[in-house]
C-alpha positions in Angstrom: -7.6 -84.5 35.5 -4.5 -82.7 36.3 -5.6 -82.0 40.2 -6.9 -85.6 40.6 -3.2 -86.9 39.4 -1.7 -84.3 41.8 -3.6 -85.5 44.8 -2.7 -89.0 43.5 1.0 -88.0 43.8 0.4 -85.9 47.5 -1.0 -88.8 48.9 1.8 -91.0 47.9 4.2 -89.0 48.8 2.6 -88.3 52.4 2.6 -92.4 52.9 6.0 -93.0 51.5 6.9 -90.3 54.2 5.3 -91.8 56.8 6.5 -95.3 56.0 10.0 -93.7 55.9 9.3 -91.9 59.6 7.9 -95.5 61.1 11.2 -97.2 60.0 13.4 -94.4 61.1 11.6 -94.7 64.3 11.7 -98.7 64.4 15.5 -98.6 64.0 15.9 -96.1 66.8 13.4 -98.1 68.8 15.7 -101.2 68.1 18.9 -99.6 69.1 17.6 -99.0 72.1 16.4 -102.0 73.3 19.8 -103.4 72.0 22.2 -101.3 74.0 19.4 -102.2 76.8 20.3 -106.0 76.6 23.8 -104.8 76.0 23.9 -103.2 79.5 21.7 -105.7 81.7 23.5 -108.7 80.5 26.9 -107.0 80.6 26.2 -106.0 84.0 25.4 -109.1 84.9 28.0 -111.2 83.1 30.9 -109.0 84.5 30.2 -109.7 88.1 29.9 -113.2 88.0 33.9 -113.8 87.5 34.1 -111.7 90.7 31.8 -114.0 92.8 34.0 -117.3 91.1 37.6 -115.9 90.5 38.9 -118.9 92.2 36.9 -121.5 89.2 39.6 -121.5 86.5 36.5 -122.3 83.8 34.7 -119.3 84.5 36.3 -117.2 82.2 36.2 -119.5 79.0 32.0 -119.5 80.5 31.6 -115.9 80.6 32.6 -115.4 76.9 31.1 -118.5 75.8 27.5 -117.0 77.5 28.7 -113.6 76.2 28.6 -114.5 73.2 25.5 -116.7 72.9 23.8 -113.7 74.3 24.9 -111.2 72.1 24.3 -113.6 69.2 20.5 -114.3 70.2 20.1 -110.6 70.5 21.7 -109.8 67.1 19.5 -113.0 65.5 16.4 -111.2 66.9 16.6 -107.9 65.8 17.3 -109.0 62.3 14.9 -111.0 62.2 12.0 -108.3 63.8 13.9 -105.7 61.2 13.2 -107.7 58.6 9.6 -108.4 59.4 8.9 -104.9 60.0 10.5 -104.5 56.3 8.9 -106.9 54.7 5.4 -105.9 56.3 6.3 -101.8 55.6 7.3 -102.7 51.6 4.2 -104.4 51.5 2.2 -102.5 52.3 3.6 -99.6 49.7 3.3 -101.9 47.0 -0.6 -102.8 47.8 -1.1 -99.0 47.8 0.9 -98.5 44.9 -0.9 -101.3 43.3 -4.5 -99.4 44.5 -3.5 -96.1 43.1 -2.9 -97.8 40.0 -6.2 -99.6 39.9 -7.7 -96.1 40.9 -6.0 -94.4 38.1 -7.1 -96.9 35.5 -10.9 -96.7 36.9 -10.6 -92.9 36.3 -9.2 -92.9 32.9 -11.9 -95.5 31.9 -14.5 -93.2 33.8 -13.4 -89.7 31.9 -13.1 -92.1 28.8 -16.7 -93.1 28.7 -18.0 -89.8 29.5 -16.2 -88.4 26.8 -18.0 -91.0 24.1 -20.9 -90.1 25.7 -20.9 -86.4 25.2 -19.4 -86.9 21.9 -22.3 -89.7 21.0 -24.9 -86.9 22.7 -22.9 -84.5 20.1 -23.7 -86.8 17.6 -27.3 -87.2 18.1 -28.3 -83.6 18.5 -26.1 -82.8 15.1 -28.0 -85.8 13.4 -31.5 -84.4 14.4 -30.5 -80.9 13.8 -29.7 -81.6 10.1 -32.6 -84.7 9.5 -35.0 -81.6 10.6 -33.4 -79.0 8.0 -34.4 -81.2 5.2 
């Protein structure tokens, strides 16, 4: 019973690892395409007041798009960090929820064999002493 719970606990603590790795590597994954943006659009942004120097409304422009960008950026990844969350914790609790439906089914199991053997106990002492009469 003992090994059965210890496998139990291995196998828990192998997916909580892995869903731990998967995030760690989500994040990194997110940085990256973050500082990717970051650099294309910053590129991009800081030589269009070079081409229109002479327009005095570029610059209020270039921050205004500046900072629509960064915000639509910033707006995405939370929201794709936080269905990547909400998908990983899911799924830990549906496991968690499965190990515990396994764990009852095996304590019912070992339960019922054990009134078996004892009712099988039973029987053979009942016949053993109704014959010694």
């Amino acid at each position: 019973m003992t090994t059965e719970r210890n496998e139990i606990t291995v196998a828990v603590d192998a997916f909580q690892d892995e869903a731990r790795k998967s995030f760690e590597i989500n994040s990194g994954i997110q940085k990256n395409i973050l500082y990717s943006y970051q650099s294309l659009y910053g590129q991009f942004l800081e030589s269009i007041p070079k081409i229109y120097w002479n327009n005095s409304r570029i610059q209020e422009r270039f921050i205004e798009t500046y900072n629509t960008i960064s915000k639509n950026i910033f707006d995405n990844l939370v929201n794709k960090t936080n269905i990547i969350n909400e998908t990983i914790f899911g799924d830990i609790q549906r496991f968690s929820k499965n190990m515990e439906s396994a764990n009852r089914y095996y304590n019912d199991t070992a339960k019922n064999y054990f009134n078996y053997q004892n009712y099988f106990s039973y029987m053979k002492e009942l016949e053993r002493t109704s014959s010694n009469k």
